[in-house]
N, C-alpha and C positions, 0 to 999 in steps of 0.2 A: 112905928110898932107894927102895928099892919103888914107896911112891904117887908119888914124882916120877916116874920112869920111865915111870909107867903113862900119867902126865898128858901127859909129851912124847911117848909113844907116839899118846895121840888126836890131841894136833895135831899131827903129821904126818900123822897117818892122814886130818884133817880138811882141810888143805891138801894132801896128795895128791889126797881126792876132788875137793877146789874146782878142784887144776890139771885134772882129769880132766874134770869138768864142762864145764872153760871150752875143753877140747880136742874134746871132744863137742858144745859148742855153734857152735864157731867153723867144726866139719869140716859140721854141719846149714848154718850160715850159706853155707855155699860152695857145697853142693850147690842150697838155695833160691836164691842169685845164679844157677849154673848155667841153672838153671830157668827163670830169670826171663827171662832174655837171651835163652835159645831162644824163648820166649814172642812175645819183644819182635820177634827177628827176623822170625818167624812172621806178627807184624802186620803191620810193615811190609813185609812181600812179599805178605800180601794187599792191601794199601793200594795198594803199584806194581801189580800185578794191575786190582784197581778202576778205579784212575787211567788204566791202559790201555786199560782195555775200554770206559770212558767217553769215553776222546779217539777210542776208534776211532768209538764211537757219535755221537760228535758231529761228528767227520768227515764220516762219510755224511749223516748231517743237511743238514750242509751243502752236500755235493756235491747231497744233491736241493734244496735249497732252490734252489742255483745251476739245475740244470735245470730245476727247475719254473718261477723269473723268466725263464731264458733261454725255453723252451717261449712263454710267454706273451708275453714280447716278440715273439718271433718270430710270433705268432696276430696279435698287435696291427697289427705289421709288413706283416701279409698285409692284415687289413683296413683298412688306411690306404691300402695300393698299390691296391685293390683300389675304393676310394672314389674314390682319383683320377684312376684310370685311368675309372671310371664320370662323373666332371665334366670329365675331359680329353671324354668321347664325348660329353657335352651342348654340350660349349663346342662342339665342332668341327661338332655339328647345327643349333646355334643359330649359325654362321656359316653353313652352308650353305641356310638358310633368311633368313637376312639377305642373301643372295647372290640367291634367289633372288624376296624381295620387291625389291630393287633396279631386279631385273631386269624384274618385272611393272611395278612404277612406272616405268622408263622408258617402257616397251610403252604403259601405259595414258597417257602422258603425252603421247606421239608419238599415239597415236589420238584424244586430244581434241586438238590441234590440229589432225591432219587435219579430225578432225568441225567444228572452230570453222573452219578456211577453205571448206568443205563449205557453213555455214550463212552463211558473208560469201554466197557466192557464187551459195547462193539466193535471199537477203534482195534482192543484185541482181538477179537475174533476177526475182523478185516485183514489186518497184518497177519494172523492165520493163513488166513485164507490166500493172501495176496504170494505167500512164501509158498502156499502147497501149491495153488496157480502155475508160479514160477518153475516148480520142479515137473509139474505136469508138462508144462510147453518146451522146457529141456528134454524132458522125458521124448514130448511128440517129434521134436525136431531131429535129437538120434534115430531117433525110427526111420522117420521119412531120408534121412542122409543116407540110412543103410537101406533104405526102400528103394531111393532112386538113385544112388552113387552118385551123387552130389553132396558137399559141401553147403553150408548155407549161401557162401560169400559167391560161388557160384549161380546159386537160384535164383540170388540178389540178382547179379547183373542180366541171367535170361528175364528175369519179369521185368525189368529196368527196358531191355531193349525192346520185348512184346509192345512194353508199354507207349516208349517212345515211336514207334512204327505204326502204332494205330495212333496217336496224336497227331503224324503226318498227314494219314491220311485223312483225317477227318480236318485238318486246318485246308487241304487240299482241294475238300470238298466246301468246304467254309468261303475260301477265297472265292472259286468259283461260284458259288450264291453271289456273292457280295458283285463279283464282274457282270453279274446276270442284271442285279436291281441298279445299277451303277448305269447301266448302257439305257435301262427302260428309264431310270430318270435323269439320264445326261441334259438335256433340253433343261429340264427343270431345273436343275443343283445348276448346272452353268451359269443362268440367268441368276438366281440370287447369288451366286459367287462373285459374279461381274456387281451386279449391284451394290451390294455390301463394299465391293473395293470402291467403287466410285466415292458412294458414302463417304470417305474418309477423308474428301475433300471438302465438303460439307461444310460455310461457314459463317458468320453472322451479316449483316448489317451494319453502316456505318452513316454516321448525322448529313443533312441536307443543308445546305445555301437557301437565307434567310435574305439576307438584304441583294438589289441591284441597285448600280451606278448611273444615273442621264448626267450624259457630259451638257455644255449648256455652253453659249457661243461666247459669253461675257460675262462677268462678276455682275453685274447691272443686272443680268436678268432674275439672280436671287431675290432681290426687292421686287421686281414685279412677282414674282410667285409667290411672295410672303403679302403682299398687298397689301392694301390701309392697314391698320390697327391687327393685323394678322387674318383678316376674311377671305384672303385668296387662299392660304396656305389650309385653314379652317376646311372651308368648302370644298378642297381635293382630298384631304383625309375622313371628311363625310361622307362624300360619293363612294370612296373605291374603297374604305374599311383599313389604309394603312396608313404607317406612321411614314411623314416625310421628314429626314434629316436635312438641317442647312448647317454646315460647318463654315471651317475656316479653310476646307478642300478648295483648289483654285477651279473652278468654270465648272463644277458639280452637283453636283447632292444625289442624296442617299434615302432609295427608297427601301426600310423595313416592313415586313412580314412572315408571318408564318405559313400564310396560304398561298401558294404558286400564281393560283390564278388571278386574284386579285392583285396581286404584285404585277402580274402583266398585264391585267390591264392600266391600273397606275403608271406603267412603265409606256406605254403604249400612248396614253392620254394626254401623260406630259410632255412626253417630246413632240406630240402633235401640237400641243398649246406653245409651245418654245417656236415650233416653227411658223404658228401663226401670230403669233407676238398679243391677241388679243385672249387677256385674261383678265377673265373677270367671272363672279359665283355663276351666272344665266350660263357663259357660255360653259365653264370647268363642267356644268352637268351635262349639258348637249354633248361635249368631246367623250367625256366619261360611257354616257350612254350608245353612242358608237363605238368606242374602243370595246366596249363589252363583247357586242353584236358582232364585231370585228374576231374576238378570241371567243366566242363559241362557235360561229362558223368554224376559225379554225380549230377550234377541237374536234368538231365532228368529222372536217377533212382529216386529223391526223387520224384518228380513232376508225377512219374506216381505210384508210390507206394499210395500217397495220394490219385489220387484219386481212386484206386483199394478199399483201406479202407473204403474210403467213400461210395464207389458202384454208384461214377457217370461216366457216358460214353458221349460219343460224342464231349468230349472237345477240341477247337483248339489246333493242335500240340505247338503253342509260348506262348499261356494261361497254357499246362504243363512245358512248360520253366519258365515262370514267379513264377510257384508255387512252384516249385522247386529251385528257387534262393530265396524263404524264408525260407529256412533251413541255410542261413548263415545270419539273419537279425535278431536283436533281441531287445526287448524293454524292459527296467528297468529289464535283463537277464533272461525275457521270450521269450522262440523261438517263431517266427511269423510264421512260418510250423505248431509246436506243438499247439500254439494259435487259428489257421484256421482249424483246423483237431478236436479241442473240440468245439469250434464255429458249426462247420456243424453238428458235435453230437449232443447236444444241439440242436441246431435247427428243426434234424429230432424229438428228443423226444419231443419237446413240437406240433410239426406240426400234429404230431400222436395224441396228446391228442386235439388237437383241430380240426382234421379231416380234414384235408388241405395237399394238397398234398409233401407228403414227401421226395419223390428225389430231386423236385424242393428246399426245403426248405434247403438240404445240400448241395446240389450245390449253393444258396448262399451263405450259411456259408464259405465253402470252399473259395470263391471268394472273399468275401468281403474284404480281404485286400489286394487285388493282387495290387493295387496299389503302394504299399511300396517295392517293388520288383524294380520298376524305378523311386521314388518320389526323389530321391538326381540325378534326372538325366533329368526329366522333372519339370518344375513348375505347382506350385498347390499343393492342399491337398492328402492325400494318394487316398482319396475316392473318389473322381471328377476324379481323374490320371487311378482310378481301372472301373472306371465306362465306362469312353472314350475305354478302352482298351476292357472290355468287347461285348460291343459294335462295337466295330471294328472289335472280332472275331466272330461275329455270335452269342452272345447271347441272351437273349428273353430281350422284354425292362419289364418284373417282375425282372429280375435278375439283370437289371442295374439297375430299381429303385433302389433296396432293397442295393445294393453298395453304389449309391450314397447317397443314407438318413440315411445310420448307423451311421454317424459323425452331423446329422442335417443340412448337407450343402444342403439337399432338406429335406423339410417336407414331411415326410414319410404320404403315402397313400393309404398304401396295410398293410393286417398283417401281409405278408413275411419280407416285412420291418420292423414293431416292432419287428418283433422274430429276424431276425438278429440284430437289436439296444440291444436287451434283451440279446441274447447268449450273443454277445461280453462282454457286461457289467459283466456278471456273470465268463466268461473266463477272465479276464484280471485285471478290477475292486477291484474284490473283497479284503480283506488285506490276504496277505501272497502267492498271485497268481503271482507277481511280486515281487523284491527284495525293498524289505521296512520290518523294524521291526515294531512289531504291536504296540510296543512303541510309534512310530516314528508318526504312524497312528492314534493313540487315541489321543496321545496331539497334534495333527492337527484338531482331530476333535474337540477337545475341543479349541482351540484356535478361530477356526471360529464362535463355539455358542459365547465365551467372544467377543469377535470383534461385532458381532451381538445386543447382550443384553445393549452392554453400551451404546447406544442412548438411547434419552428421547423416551417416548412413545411404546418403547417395553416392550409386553407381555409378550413374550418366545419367543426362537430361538433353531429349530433342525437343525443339519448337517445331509444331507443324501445323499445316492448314492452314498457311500463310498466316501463323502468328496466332490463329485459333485455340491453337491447345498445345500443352506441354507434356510431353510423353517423361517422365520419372522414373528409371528404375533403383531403388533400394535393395540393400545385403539385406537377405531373409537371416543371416546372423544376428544382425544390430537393429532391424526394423522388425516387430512384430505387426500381426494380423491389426489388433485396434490399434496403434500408434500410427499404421498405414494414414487411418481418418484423419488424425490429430495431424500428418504431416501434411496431408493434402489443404486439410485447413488453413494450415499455418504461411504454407508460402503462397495460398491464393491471399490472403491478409497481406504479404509482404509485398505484393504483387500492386495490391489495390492500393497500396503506403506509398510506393515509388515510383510507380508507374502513369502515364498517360496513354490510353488508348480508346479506340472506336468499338462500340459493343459488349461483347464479352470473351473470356479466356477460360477454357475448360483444364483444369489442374488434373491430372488421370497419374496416380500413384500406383507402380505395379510393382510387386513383392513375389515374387517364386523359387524354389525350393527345387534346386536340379542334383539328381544322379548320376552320377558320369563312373565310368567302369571301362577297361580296354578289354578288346580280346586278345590274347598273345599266341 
């Protein structure tokens, strides 16, 4: 009885605390609801708050967005009125200047009329005047017929003959002026008469000999000159600056260059080394270094032998150097020594027949090519190169002229200059002076008159100055003045298309316009 009691006493006691519990939890629960809803309201009045103070901000946004479009429209507003109120004032100047060319155009239109009845009205009164004229000098001429008993047609031929009788003698007196200044400057006119004709022989330049030949005693000695691994052949085109050729030529080779002198010494070296059979790089230098020594001795012998021949003095010692290194220079296998040494002959003998001084005239001669002595070693023409150099050692500026205008690189302006133009021309030029057959020469020249005559409008065409230049004559009918150019053009092009030659071809197209009348 006891432990039941005790037992139902816990559970009640145990469901007391659970109602208790659940009355404790349910009064927490009410109070966290409480809570929660204040919470809640709390948000959502910050939220309307928010939401307020954004629409107000977005209001004003907007109000200035509207003012700043409006603002602007109304700028834009201004500058439209303001543009067309500026083309309303062009429009209305540009009528008041159309208003006012209207107005000159009438003015000026009413004043050429007046001016046009102005000039009827003295075109009549001239014809007036031109007919009373008329009958006045009818009038004067019966007078004078019955004044002097002449006829007009008579008076005619006495003033005709007065006339022509004093034209005689005044041409009579005219000639003898002219006989008078003819005899005082015979001397002078003679001299550029002759020169001028010389001139016309006048002609270029033609290419030089580049490689020489050492014959060699045996095929074998190739290998010894080509040496090990190629060191012998190395070491000779180091020393002397040229290229040595080994072919398939039998017992030869072939020494290339552009520089005279170096090729003879090369030329010089090798066949020394061939005849001493030892080769090798110590000695190729030791030979080389003598052969040098060897050809500038002799350039100085030849350069002072020339001009002993020539009989000029006072020459800068490196201008005998230079003239002397053309005794290994040579053109279409004429020596440029032997060339300048008939050149200065030449020279003196026409200077003497023209009575102008004759040392000077072979001491151009002599000079005029000294340029080609260093033209594969400076740039430029031979005669520009010969001319600076002259110049540079102290020669007269007649002597550099006459250098520099022998090739036309200057317009020559002294006669020393045509004579040296002329010597050269006749040294070098001429056929068989230079290595050409005269074969070779004629049907050249005949090639450039065919080249010449096949355009329309040619006359005739000569080749002269030994192939120099092509003399052209054209029908002034069928050739005019500018087509002249066009044709000169055209068959120097045709020239340059089909042809080979040395230097250049002057094309000279001539057109004239003759009168011809007999007397019976």
């Amino acid at each position: 009885m006891g432990a039941g009691t005790g037992f139902f006493l816990v559970i009640i006691a145990l469901v007391a605390g659970a109602f208790a519990g659940a009355l404790i939890r349910r009064r927490m629960d009410e109070t966290h609801l409480g809570s929660a809803e204040d919470k809640a309201r709390q948000i959502v009045d910050d939220a309307r708050r928010d939401a307020e103070t954004q629409r107000k901000e977005a209001e004003l946004q907007a109000k200035d967005s509207v003012l700043k479009a409006k603002s602007e429209w109304e700028a834009e507003a201004r500058e439209l009125r303001r543009e067309l109120q500026a083309q309303e004032k062009r429009l209305i100047q540009r009528e008041e200047n159309l208003d006012r060319k209207d107005l000159s155009l009438e003015s000026r239109e009413k004043d050429a009329q007046e001016r046009e009845k102005n000039v009827l009205a003295q075109e009549q009164r001239a014809q007036l005047r031109e007919e009373e004229a008329q009958q006045l000098v009818l009038k004067r001429q019966q007078h004078l017929e019955q004044a002097s008993g002449l006829t007009a047609d008579e008076a005619r031929r006495e003033l005709i003959a007065g006339l022509e009788s004093q034209a005689r003698h005044d041409a009579a007196k005219r000639i003898k002026q002219i006989e008078d200044e003819a005899r005082e400057n015979a001397d002078k006119k003679a001299k550029e008469i002759l020169s001028q004709a010389i001139q016309r022989y006048a002609g270029d330049y033609v290419a030089e000999k580049t490689v020489s030949v050492i014959p060699l005693p045996s095929d074998e000695m190739k290998g010894r000159i080509i040496g090990r691994e190629g060191r012998n052949i190395r070491a000779i085109e180091a020393a002397t600056g040229i290229d040595l050729i080994i072919d398939d030529t039998p017992e030869a080779v072939i020494i290339s260059g552009f520089n005279p002198v170096r090729r003879e010494v090369a030329r010089l070296a090798l066949e020394r080394l061939v005849t001493d059979g030892r080769i090798h790089p110590s000695r190729i230098e030791e030979i080389v270094r003598k052969a040098e020594e060897d050809v500038n001795q002799s350039i100085r012998e030849a350069g002072e032998q020339a001009t002993f021949d020539v009989g000029v003095h006072g020459i800068h010692g490196e201008i005998v150097k230079l003239i002397g290194r053309l005794k290994y220079r040579t053109s279409y296998g004429q020596n440029i020594l032997k060339h300048s040494l008939e050149v200065a002959f030449l020279c003196g003998i026409m200077a003497a027949e023209l009575g102008i001084n004759v040392k000077q005239a072979k001491r151009a001669g002599l000079l005029h090519d000294l340029g080609k002595a260093v033209d594969h070693e400076v740039e430029g023409s031979h005669a520009m190169i010969g001319a600076d150099l002259a110049r540079k050692y102290g020669e007269s500026p007649e002597i550099v002229h006459a250098i520099a205008a022998h090739h036309e690189e200057e317009k020559p302006t002294t006669v020393l200059a045509v004579l040296v133009q002329a010597a050269d021309a006749l040294s070098g030029a001429r056929p068989g002076a230079r290595r050409e057959m005269l074969e070779t020469y004629v049907k050249r020249l005949e090639e450039l008159e065919r080249i010449g005559t096949a355009f329309d409008g040619v006359e005739s065409c000569y080749a002269i100055q030994a192939g120099r230049e092509i003399r052209v004559m054209v029908s002034s009918d069928q050739v005019s003045d500018a087509h002249a150019h066009v044709l000169a053009r055209e068959i120097a092009q045709k020239i340059e298309s089909e042809m080979t030659y040395p230097g250049q071809i002057k094309v000279n197209v001539i057109r004239e316009t003759r009168a011809i009348d007999y007397a019976k």
